[in-house]
C-alpha positions as CSV (number, residue, x, y, z in Angstrom):
1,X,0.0,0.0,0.0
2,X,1.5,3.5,-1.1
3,X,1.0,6.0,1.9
4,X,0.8,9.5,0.8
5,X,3.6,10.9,3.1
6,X,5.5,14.0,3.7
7,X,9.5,12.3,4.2
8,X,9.5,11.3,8.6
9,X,12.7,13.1,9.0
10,X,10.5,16.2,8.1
11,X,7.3,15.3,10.6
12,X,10.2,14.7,12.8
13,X,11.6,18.4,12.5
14,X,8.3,20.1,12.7
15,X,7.0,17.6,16.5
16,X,10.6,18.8,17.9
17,X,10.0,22.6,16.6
18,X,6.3,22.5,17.9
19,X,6.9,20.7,20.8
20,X,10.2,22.7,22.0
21,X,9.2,26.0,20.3
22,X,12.2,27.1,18.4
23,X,14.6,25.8,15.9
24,X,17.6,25.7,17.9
25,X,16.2,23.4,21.1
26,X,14.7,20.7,18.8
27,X,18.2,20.8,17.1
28,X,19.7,19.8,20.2
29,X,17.2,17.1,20.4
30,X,17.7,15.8,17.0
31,X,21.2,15.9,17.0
32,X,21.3,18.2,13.9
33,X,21.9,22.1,12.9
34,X,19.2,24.5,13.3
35,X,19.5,25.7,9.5
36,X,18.9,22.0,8.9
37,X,15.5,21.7,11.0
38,X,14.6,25.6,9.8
39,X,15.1,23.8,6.0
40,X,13.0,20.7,6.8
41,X,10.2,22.3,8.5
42,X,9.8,24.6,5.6
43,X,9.8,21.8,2.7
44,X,7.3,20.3,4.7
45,X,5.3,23.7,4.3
46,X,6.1,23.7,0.8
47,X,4.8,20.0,0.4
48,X,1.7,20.8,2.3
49,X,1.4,24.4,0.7
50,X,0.5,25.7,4.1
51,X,2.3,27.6,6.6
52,X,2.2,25.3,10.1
53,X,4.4,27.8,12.1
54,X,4.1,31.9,12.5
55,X,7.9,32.8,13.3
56,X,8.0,35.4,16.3
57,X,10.6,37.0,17.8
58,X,12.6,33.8,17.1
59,X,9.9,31.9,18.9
60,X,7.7,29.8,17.0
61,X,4.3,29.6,16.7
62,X,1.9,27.2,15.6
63,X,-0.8,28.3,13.2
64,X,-3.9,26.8,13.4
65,X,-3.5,24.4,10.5
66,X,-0.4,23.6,12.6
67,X,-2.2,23.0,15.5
68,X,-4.5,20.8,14.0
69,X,-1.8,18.8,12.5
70,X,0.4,18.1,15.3
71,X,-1.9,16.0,17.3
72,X,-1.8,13.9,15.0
73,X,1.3,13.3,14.2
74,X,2.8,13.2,17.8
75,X,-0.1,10.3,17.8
76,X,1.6,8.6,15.0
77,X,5.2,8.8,16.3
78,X,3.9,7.8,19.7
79,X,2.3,4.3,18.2
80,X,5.7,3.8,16.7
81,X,7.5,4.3,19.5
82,X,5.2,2.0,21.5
83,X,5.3,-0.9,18.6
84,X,9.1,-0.2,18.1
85,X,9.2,-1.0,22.1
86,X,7.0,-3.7,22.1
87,X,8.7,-5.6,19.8
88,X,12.6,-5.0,20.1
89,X,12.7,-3.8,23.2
90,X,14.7,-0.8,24.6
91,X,18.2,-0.4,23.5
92,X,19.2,-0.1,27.0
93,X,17.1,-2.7,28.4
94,X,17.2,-5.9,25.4
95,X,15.1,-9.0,26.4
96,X,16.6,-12.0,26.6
97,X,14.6,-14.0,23.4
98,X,13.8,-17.7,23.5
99,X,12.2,-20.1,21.2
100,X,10.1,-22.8,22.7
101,X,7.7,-25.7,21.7
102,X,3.8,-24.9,22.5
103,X,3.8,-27.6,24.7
104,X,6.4,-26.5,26.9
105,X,6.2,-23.0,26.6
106,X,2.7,-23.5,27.8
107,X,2.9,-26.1,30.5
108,X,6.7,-26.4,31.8
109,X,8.1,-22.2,31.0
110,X,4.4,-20.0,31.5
111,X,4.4,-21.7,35.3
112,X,8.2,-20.7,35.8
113,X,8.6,-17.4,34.8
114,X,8.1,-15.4,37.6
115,X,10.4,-17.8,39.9
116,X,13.1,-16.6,37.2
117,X,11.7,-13.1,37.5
118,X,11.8,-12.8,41.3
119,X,15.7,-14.0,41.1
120,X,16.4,-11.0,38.3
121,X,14.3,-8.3,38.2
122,X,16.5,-6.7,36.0
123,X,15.9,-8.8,32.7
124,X,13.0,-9.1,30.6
125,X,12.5,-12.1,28.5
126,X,10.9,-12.6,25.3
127,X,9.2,-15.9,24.4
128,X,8.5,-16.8,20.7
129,X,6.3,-20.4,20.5
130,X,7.0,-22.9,17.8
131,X,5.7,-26.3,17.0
132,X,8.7,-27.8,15.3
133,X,12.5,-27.4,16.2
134,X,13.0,-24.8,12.7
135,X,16.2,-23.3,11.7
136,X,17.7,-21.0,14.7
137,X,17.3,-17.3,13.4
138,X,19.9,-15.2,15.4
139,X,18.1,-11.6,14.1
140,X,15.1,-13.0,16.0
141,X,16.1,-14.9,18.9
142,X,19.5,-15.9,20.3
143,X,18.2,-19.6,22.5
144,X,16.2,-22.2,21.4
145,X,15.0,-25.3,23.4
146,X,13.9,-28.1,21.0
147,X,13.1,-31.6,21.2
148,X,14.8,-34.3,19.3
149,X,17.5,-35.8,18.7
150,X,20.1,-33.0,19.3
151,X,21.9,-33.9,15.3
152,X,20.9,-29.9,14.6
153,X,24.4,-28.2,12.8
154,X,22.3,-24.4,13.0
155,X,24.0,-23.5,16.6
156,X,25.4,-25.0,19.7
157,X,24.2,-28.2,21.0
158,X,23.5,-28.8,24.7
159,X,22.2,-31.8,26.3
160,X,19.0,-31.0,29.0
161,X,16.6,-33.3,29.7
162,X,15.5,-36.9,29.1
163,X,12.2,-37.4,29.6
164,X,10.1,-40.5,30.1
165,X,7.0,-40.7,28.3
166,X,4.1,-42.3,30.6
167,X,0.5,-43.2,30.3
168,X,-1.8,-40.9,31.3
169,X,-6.1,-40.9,31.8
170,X,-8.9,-39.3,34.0
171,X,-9.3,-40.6,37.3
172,X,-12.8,-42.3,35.9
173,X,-10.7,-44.1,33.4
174,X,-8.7,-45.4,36.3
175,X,-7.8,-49.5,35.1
176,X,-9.7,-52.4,36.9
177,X,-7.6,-53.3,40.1
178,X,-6.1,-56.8,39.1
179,X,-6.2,-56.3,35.2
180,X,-3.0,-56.6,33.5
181,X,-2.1,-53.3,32.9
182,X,-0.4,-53.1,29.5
183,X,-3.8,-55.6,28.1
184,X,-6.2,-53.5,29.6
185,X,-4.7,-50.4,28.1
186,X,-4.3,-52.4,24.8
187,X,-8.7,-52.6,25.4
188,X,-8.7,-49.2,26.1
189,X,-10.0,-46.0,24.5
190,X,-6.5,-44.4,23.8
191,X,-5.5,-40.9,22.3
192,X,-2.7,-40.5,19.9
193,X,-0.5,-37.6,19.1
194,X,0.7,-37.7,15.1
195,X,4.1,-36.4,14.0
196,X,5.7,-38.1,17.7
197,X,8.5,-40.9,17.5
198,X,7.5,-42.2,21.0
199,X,4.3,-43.9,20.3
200,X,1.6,-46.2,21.5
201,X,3.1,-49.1,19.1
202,X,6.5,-48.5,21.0
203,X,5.0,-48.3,24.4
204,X,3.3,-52.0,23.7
205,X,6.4,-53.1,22.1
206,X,8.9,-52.3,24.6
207,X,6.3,-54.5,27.4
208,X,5.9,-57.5,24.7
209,X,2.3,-56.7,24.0
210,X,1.0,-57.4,20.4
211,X,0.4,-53.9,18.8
212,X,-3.4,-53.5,19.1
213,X,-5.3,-51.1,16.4
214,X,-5.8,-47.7,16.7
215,X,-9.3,-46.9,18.8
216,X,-9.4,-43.3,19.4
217,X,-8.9,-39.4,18.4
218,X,-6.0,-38.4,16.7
219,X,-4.7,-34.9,17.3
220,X,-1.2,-32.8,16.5
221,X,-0.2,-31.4,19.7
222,X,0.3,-32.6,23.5
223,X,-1.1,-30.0,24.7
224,X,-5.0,-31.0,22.9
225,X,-4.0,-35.1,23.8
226,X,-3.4,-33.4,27.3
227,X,-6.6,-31.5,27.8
228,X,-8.5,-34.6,25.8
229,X,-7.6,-36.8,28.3
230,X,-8.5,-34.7,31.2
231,X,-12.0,-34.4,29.6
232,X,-12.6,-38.3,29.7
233,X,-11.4,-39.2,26.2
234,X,-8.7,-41.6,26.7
235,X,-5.9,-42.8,28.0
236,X,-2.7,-40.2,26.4
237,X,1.0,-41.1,26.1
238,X,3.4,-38.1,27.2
239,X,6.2,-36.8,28.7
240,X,5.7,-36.9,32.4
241,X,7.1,-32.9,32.3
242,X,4.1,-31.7,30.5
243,X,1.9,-34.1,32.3
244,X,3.3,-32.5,35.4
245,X,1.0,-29.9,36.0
246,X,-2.1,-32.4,34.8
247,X,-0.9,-34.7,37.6
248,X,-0.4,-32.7,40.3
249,X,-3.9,-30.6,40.2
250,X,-5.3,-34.0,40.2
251,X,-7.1,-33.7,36.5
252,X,-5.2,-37.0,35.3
253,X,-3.6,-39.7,36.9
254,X,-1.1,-42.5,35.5
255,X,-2.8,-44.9,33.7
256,X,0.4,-47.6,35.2
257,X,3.2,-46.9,36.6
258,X,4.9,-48.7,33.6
259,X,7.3,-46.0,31.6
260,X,9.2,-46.1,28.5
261,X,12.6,-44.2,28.0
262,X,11.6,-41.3,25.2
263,X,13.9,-41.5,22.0
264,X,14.4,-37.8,22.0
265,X,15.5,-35.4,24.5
266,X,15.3,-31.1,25.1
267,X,18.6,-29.8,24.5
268,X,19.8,-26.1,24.6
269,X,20.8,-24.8,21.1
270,X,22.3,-21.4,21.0
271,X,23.6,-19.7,18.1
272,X,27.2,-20.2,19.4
273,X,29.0,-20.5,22.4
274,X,26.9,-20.7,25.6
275,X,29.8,-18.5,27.0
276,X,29.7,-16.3,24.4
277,X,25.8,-14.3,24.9
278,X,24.9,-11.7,26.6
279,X,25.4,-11.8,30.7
280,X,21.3,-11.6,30.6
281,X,21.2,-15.0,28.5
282,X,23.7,-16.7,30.3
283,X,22.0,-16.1,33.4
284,X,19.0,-17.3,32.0
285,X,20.5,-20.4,30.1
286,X,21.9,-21.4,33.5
287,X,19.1,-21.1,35.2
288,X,16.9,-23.0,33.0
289,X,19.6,-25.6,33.4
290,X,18.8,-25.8,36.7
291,X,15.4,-26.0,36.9
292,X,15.7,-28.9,34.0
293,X,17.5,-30.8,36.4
294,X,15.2,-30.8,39.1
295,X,12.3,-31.0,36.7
């Protein structure tokens, strides 16, 4: 879309005049010569073909064209101020960005982020969600925590976490006391997530169970499998860090206590040396280590 726009540096000249009220003090501000904000302001004029200032005694003032324009255009720098902010950040205060699965953005990060807040105040963080481990983009974010299995060449590598991936259901799904567990789960209404390596076929492999058909929904994210289950729908296979949260409100339970050792793990990747980010990220790296570690 073509915007029909005097040149910014030229709005910019005529806010600092307006707003300042001579030449020379929104020079200072702009970091230019008066002549030069004297010769913007008036090709401004000349574009608009109307005078916005009445020059007085070397103050300036605004005519009333000018002083219906100006609202408006402090308005419009303000918004890009506020959207310049919102995004990047200020230059003296950066965030720290991170990428992040849905899944554990949402149900392992969201829950933690104040405990990393109330250690350092001082640092703002920035999270960008993602449902696949994508090429790391340094102009966007500098840390990335994907799942997998850690062969990615785009940054850094570091090891985190190694999760195993249980069986999950609603209390009401709860299996008969005395049943086999891995053949009554075979029986069971069962929710599958696509697109995961750590399946319902491995689960009932790894205990010798035949492979039964599938018998329920089929969805593309943990986090629906999740919320599925907790409604009643089945019994979900995940990793007992996102199930975390599900367990300990009491929403699910564990189907069995039987376990299998996930094929993937989270690991750190960095856009290159760990040691060589900003104190900010390193402090935040580190303490993400941390908490990994206790889970």
């Amino acid at each position: 879309m073509a915007y029909n726009l005097p040149p910014l540096g030229w709005l910019r000249a005529f806010e600092a005049s307006a707003r300042l009220g001579n030449f020379t003090r929104a020079a200072e501000e702009l970091l230019i010569t008066p002549a030069a904000v004297s010769y913007q302001v008036r090709q401004l004029e000349q574009q608009l073909g109307y005078p916005l200032f009445d020059r007085v005694h070397r103050e300036l003032v605004l005519t009333r064209l000018g002083q219906t324009y100006l609202p408006t255009v402090e308005k419009a720098f303000s918004d890009l101020s506020i959207a310049t902010v919102s995004v990047f950040g200020e230059r003296a205060r950066q965030p720290v960005r991170f990428r992040c699965l849905n899944s554990f953005g949402q149900l392992w990060m969201i829950p933690r982020i104040s405990a990393f807040q109330k250690v350092h105040p001082g640092i703002d963080l920035q999270m960008i969600s993602a449902s696949w481990a994508e090429t790391l983009s340094p102009e966007l974010f500098e840390i990335d925590i994907r799942f997998g299995d850690g062969s990615w060449t785009d940054g850094a590598v570091e090891f985190l976490l190694n999760d195993p991936v249980i069986p999950v259901c609603h209390p009401d799904l709860a299996l008969p006391a005395g049943t086999r567990d891995v053949v009554a789960l075979a029986e069971a209404p069962r929710l599958d997530i696509m697109g995961v390596i750590d399946t319902w076929e491995s689960f009932f492999r790894d205990f010798g169970q035949a492979v039964p058909t599938r018998n329920g929904l089929q969805v593309d994210q943990t986090l629906s499998a999740l919320e599925l289950a907790a409604l009643g729908h089945g019994h979900a296979l995940v990793l007992e860090t996102l199930a975390r949260p599900y367990l300990d409100s009491g929403r699910l339970i564990r189907s069995t206590t039987r376990q299998i050792k996930s094929r993937h793990s989270y690991y750190l990747v960095t856009n290159g040396p760990r040691q060589a980010l900003g104190p900010d990220a390193q402090l935040f790296c580190d303490w993400l280590i941390r908490e990994l570690g206790g889970r």
